[in-house]
C-alpha atoms as one frame of an Amber mdcrd trajectory, in Angstrom:
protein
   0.718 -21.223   6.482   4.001 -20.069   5.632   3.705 -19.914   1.991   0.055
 -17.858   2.704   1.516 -15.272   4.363   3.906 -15.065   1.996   1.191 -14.786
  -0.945  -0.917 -12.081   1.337   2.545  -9.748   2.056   2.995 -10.109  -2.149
  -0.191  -9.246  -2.548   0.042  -6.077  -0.019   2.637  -5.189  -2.237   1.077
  -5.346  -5.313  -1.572  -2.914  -4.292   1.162  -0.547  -3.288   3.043  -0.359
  -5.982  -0.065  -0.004  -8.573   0.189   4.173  -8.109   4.266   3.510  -8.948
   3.001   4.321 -13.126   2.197   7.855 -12.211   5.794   8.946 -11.677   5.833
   8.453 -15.749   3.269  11.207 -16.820   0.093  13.355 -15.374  -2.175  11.522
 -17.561  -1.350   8.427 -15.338  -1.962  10.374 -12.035  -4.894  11.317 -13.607
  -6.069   8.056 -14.530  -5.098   6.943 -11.055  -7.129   9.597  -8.737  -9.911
  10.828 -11.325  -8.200  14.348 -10.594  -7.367  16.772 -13.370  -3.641  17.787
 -12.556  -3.160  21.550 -13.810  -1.060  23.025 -11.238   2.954  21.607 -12.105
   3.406  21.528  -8.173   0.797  19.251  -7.497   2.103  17.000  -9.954   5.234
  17.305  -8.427   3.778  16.283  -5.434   1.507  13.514  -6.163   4.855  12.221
  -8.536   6.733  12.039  -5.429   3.472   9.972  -3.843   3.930   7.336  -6.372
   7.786   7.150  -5.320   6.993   7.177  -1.661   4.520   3.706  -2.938   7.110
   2.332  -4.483   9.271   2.466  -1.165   6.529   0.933   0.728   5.534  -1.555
  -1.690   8.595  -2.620  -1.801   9.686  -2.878   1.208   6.261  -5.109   1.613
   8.129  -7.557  -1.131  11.125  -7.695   0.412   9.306  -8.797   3.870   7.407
 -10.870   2.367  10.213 -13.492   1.594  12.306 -11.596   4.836  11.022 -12.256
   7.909  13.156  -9.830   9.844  11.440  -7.116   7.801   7.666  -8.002   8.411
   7.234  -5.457  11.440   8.867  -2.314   9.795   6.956  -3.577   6.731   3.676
  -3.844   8.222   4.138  -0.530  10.395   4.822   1.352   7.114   2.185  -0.002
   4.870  -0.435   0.577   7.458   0.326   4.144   8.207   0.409   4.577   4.751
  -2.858   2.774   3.746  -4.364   3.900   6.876  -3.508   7.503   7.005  -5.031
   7.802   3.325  -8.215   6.423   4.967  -8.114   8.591   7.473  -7.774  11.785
   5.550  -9.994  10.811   3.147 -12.823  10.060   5.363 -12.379  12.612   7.406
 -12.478  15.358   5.491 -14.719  14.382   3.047 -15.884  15.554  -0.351 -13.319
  12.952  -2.696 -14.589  11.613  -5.875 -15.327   8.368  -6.670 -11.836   7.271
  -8.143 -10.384   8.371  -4.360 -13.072   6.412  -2.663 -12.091   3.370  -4.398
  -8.146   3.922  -3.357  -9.376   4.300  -0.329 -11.699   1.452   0.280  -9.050
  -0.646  -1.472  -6.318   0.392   1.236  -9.401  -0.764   4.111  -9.238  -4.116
   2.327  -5.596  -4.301   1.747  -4.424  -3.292   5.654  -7.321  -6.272   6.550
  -4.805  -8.612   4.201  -1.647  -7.255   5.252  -2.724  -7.929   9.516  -3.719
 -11.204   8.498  -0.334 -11.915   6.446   1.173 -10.969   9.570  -0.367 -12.867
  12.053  -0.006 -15.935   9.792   3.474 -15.184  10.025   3.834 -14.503  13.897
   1.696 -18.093  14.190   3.761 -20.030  11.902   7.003 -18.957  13.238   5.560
 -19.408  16.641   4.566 -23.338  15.473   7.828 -23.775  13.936   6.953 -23.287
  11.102   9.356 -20.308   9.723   8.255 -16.952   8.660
C-alpha cells in the first residue's frame, strides 16, 4: 500500500509539473491552454503559472517519498488543482484546451486524496508512509 501511494503522489506530480515547459517560450503556453498569447504581460503572467507548477509539483515529489510533507503537499496541490476548477467552471466560456486542464485537475485531486489516504492507512497499519 505503501509503494501505491507512493506511485499515486508521483503521479500527482507529474500532472503538475506538465505546464513547467511554458516558462521556455509563448508558443508552449500556447500549446498548453489553446490561447493565443499577444499581450507580453499575460505571458508574464501565465510564465510565472508554470513556475508556481513547478513549486507544487514538486513539492508533490518530494512528499511522495517524505511522509512529513504529504499534508502541506496535498493542501497545496488541491487548492491549486481545485481553485483552477473552480474558476473555470464558474465563470464559464473556456475553450476546449482549458476544459481538458481542468477536467484533468478533477481526476488528478481524485488520485492525489486517494494517495493520501493510502498513506494515512498504511502508516496507521504499520506500514510506513
Amino acid at each position: 500500500m505503501r509503494a501505491f501511494s507512493t506511485a499515486l503522489f508521483l503521479l500527482v506530480a507529474a500532472v503538475n509539473l506538465v505546464p513547467v515547459v511554458g516558462v521556455l517560450s509563448s508558443a508552449r503556453l500556447e500549446a498548453l491552454y489553446g490561447v493565443p498569447i499577444r499581450d507580453p504581460n499575460l505571458e508574464i503572467l501565465l510564465r510565472h503559472r508554470a513556475v508556481l507548477f513547478a513549486i507544487v509539483g514538486g513539492l508533490l515529489a518530494a512528499a511522495a517519498f517524505h511522509p512529513a510533507l504529504r499534508a502541506a503537499a496535498v493542501a497545496a496541490g488541491l487548492a491549486s488543482m481545485l481553485s483552477f476548477v473552480v474558476i473555470a467552471f464558474s465563470l464559464g466560456g473556456h475553450n476546449a484546451a482549458l476544459r481538458r486542464v481542468a477536467l484533468v485537475d478533477v481526476a488528478a485531486s481524485l488520485v492525489l486524496v486517494a494517495a493520501a489516504w493510502l498513506g494515512y492507512v498504511a502508516r496507521r497499519a504499520g506500514g510506513g508512509g
